[in-house]
N, C-alpha and C positions, 0 to 999 in steps of 0.2 A: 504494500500500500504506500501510496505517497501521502505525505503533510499537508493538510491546505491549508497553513499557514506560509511555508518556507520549501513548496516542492522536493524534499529530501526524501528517499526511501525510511518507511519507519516497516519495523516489523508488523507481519500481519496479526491484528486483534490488539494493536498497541494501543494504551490510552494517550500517552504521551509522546509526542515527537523524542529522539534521541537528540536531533541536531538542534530544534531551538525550544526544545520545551511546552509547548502550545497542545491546547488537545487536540487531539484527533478522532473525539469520539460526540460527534454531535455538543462538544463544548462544554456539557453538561456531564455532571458527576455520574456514575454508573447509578441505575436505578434501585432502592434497598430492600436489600432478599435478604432472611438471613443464611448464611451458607452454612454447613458441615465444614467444621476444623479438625484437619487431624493431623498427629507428629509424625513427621517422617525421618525424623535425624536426630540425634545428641550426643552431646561434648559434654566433658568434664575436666577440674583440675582439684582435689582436694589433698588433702595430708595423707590420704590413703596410696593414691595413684594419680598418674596424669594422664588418666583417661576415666570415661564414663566407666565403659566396662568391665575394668580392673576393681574402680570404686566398687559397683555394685557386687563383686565377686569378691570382695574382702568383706563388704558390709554384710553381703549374705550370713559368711564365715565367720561371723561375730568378732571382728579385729576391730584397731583403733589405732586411729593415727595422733593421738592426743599424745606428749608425753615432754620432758625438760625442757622450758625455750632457752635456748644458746646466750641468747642478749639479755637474760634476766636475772637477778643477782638477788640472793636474800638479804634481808635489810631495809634496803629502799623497796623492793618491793613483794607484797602479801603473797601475791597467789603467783606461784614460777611456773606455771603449765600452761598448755599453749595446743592447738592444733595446726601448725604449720607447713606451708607447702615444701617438698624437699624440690626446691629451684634446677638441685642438678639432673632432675630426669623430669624436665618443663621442656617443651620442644621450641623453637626458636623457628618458625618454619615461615609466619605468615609475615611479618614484617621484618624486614633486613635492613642491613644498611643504616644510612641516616634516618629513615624513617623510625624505626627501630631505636638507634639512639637519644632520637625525641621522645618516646612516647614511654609513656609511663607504665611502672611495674602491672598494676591493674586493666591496662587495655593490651599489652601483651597477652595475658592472663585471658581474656576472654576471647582475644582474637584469636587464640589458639582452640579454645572451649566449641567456637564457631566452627571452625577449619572441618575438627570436627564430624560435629553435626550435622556438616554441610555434604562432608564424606560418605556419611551413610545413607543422607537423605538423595543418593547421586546425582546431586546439583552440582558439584565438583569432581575431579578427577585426585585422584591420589599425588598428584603434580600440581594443588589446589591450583590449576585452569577451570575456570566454568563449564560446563556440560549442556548447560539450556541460559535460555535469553533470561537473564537476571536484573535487568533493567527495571521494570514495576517492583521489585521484591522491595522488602525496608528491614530497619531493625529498628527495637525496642531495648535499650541498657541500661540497667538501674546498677548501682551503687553508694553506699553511704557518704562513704568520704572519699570515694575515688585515690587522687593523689597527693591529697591536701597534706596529710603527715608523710610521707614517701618524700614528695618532690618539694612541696611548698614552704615546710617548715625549714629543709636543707638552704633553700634558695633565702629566704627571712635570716638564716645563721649569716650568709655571704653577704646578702645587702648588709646588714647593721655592721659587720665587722669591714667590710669594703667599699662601701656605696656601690650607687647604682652602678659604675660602668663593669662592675661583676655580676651583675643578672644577666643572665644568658636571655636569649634572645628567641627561644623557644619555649620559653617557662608556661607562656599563656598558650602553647600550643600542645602544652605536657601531663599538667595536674586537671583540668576541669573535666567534670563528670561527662559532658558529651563528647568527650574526644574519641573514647570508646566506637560508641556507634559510629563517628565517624570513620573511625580505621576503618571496620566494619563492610559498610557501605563503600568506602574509596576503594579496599581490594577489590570487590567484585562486579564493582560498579553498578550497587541497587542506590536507583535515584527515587526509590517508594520513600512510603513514611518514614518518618525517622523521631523517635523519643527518646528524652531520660528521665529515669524516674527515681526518687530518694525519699521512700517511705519507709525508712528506718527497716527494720528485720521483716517487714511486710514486702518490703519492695522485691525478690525476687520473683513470688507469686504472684506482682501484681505486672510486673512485666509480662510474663504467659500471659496473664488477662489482659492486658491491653493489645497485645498482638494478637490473640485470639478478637478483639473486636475488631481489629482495621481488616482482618480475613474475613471474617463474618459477615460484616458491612460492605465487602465488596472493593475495597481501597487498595488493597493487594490481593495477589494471588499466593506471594510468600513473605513470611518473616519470622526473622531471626529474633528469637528472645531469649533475651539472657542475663546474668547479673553478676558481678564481683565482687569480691574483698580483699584488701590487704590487709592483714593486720598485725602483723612483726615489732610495727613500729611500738615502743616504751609505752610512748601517751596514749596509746589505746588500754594499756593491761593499767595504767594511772590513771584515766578517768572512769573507768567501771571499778576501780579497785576504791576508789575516794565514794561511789555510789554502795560499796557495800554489793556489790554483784558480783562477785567473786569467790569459789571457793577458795577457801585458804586453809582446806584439811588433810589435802592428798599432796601435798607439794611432794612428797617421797614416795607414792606411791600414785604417779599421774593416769595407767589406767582407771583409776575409779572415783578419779574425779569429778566428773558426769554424770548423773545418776537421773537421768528423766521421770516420773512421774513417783520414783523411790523417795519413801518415807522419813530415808534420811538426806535426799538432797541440801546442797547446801549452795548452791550459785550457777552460774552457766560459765563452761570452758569456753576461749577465744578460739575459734578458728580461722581459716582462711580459704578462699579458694573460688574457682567461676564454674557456670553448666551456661551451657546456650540449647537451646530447643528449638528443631527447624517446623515449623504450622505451616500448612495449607490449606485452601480449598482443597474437599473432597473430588470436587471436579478436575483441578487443577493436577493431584495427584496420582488419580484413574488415568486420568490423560496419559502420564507420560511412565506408567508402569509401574509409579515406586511400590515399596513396602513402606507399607502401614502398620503402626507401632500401637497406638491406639488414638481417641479421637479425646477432642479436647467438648467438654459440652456444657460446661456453665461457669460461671466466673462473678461476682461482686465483692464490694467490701465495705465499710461504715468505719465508724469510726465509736469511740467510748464515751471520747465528751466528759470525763473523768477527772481523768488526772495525765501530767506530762512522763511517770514514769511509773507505776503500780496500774495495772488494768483493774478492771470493776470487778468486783469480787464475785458477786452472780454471776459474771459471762454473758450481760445481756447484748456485750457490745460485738463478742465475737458471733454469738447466736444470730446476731440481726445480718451478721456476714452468710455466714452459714446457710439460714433462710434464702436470702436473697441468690446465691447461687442456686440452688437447690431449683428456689422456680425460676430460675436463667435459666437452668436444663430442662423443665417440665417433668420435674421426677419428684417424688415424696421420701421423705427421711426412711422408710420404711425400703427403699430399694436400693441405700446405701451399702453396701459390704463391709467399709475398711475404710478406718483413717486414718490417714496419713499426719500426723500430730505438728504440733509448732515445738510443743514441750522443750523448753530449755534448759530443765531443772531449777530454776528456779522457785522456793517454795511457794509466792501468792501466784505467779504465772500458770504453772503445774497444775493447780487448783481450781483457779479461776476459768482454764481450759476445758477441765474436767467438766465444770459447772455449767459449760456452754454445751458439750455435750450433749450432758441430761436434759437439758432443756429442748435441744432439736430432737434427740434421737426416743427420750421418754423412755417406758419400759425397755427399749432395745437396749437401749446404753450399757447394758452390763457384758449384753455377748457378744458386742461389736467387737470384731478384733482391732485394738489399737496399739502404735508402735512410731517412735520417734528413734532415730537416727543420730539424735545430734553426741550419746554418748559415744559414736564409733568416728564422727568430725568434729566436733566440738561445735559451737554457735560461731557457722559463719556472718552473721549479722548481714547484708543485704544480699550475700548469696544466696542464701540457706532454705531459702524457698525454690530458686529454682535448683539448686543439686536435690534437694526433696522429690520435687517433681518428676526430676528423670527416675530418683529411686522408686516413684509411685506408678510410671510410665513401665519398670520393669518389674514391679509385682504385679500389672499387667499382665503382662509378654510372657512372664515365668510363673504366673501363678503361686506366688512363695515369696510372703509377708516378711520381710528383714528382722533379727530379734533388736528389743532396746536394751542395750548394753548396761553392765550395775544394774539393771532392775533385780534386787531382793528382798528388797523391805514393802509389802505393802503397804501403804496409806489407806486411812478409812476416808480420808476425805477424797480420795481418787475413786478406789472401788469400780474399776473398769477391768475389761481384758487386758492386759498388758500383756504382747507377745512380747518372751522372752526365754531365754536361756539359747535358744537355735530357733531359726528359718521355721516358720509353720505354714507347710504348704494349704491350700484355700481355695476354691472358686472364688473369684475375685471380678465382677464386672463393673461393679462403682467404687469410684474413692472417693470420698471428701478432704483437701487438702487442706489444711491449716496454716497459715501465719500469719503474728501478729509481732506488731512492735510498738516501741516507745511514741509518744504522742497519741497513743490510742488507736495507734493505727492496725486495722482488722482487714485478710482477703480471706478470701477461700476461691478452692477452685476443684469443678467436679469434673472428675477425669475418668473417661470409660474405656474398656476394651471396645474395640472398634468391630462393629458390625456389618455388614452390605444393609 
């Protein structure tokens, strides 16, 4: 087809000219259908492994990547454990060079998360060249603080001890949260949507959901969603440590540090790490043969309206997330399987979770199998919903619920299934995904095995 703005060949069904940007599609926005989203790719990078696959085959295996951080010293500070990425088996593949140079620990981190994703979804070739016209595709990348302690605080040491003519010249081109998506986008050259999002330990699952809506809506055919963390840096384990969010009981005994919905928790472990998730239309993916992982089918979130750092102790606020996805999907709490937890170990968190629960799920809530993850990664804080998600995409696939690591101590105020001790295999066609973070902030997202 040609542009009838600027006569240039554009690909055929294109909305957008490549050469000058203009529609090409009667001018007007695609008409709103809701479509079928489903995952056809994922990536990962966590303390386990630096890939998805590896992750979910440790986490199966009841492992954990939590254990001594290198930089942290008792004394100055409470809690020495840490879930950190081992950097020297992180691949270096997607950006090189000066680009590479510039860009920060964290968007290396999910560009690779991408690569990926993109691999299995075979949108790319194993030589990451693209495989299909990726021009309409976009991405979605949330993270808390991106590069702001990595790069920003490095760069504030130089300025004050040097002045300015030692600020590098790519600073503003290094630390800010959207730099991400745009590596992202500039590799493959998706000129679709593009977001960032930074809703504290919400924000990984609320990227899924927002790229599940621009697919949904019609706005793409594909997108990348995904999220990161760094968190090595000092002043991260020093402002949770100064909030009392920290365990400070295991420092010599850093597996069981973690202890999600356990009776004796005591804080939530730091981690680190990125997952990216490739969405599409159903059509879009039929089309061109891929494998289908499973299908993305409801998504919202609320907010608590609370408090800035203790959620509502009812769970009214995750419950009204919970809800609101539930009928995003058109399904009843009742044809839920398996949740997928936020659970951080934290004791009002832990609870208050729970109580959100009982609230949607009612009498079910006892024989729901539930199960959190984060004692085998620790809380990656804006990651940690989307590495969840792949984990929930692959209780899917494999029918085999991941155990929650240290669960031994029942709580009476939990009093749910907690899968534990090993893998409990399940029919498994719904999940309800959890997470939630500081400032109140609530997603959920219901994630199905994929049907015809």
């Amino acid at each position: 087809m040609v542009c009838p703005a600027c006569n240039a060949p554009a690909p055929d069904g294109a909305r957008f000219c490549p050469a000058c940007g203009a529609r090409t599609v009667d001018g007007v926005l695609p008409p709103i259908r809701r479509r079928r989203v489903v995952v056809t790719g994922m990536g990962a990078i966590t303390s386990l492994a630096p890939t998805a696959e590896e992750t979910w085959q440790r986490i199966v295996a009841g492992e954990t990547g939590i254990r001594a951080a290198a930089n942290l010293d008792d004394g100055p500070h409470a809690c020495l454990v840490r879930g950190d990425v081992d950097v020297s088996r992180v691949p270096q593949r997607v950006l090189t060079g000066k680009v590479a140079r510039n860009a920060s620990r964290f968007t290396l981190w999910v560009a690779e998360a991408a690569a990926e994703a993109l691999i299995q979804a075979g949108l790319i070739g194993e030589d990451l060249e693209p495989l299909a016209d990726l021009s309409e595709a976009g991405a979605v990348v949330g993270t808390c603080m991106g590069g702001t302690q990595d790069d920003y605080l490095a760069a504030w040491d130089r300025y004050q001890a040097q002045g300015e003519a030692r600020v590098a010249p790519h600073l503003h081109v290094m630390f800010p949260h959207n730099l991400a998506a745009y590596n992202i986008q500039a590799r493959w050259g998706m000129g679709g949507p593009s977001l960032t999002l930074a809703t504290a330990c919400a924000t990984g699952a609320q990227t899924i959901g927002e790229a599940f809506r621009e697919v949904q809506m019609g706005y793409a055919p594909v997108m990348v969603a995904g999220a990161v963390e760094s968190t090595s840096h000092p002043m991260w384990v020093a402002g949770f440590a100064a909030m009392r969010a920290l365990p400070t009981d295991s420092n010599d005994d850093p597996d069981k540090a973690s202890r999600p919905f356990d009776a004796s928790r005591a804080g939530f472990v730091l981690g680190e790490g990125a997952a990216a998730l490739v969405l599409e239309s159903l059509e879009h993916a039929q089309a061109r043969g891929a494998t289908i992982l499973a299908e993305i089918l409801g998504f919202a979130t609320s907010n608590d309206a609370y408090h800035p750092i203790a959620p509502i102790p009812e769970g009214t606020g995750a419950a009204r997330a919970i809800h609101g996805a539930l009928a995003d999907a058109g399904l009843s709490p009742d044809e839920v399987d398996h949740v997928n937890a936020h659970a951080a170990s934290t004791p009002a968190g832990d609870a208050a979770e729970a109580a959100a629960i009982r609230l949607v799920f009612g009498e079910r809530a006892d024989s729901i199998p539930v199960t959190s993850i984060k004692g085998a990664v620790g809380h990656c804080m804006g990651a940690s919903g989307a590495i969840e998600t792949m984990v929930a995409v692959r209780t899917l696939t494999d029918q085999l619920i991941p155990p929650t690591r240290n669960y031994r101590n029942p709580d009476p105020a939990i009093a749910l299934d907690i899968v534990h001790g090993e893998a409990r295999p399940a029919e498994v066609n719904v999940i309800s995904k959890h997470s939630f973070g500081l400032g109140g902030q609530n997603a959920c997202l219901i994630v199905g095995r994929y049907r015809d």
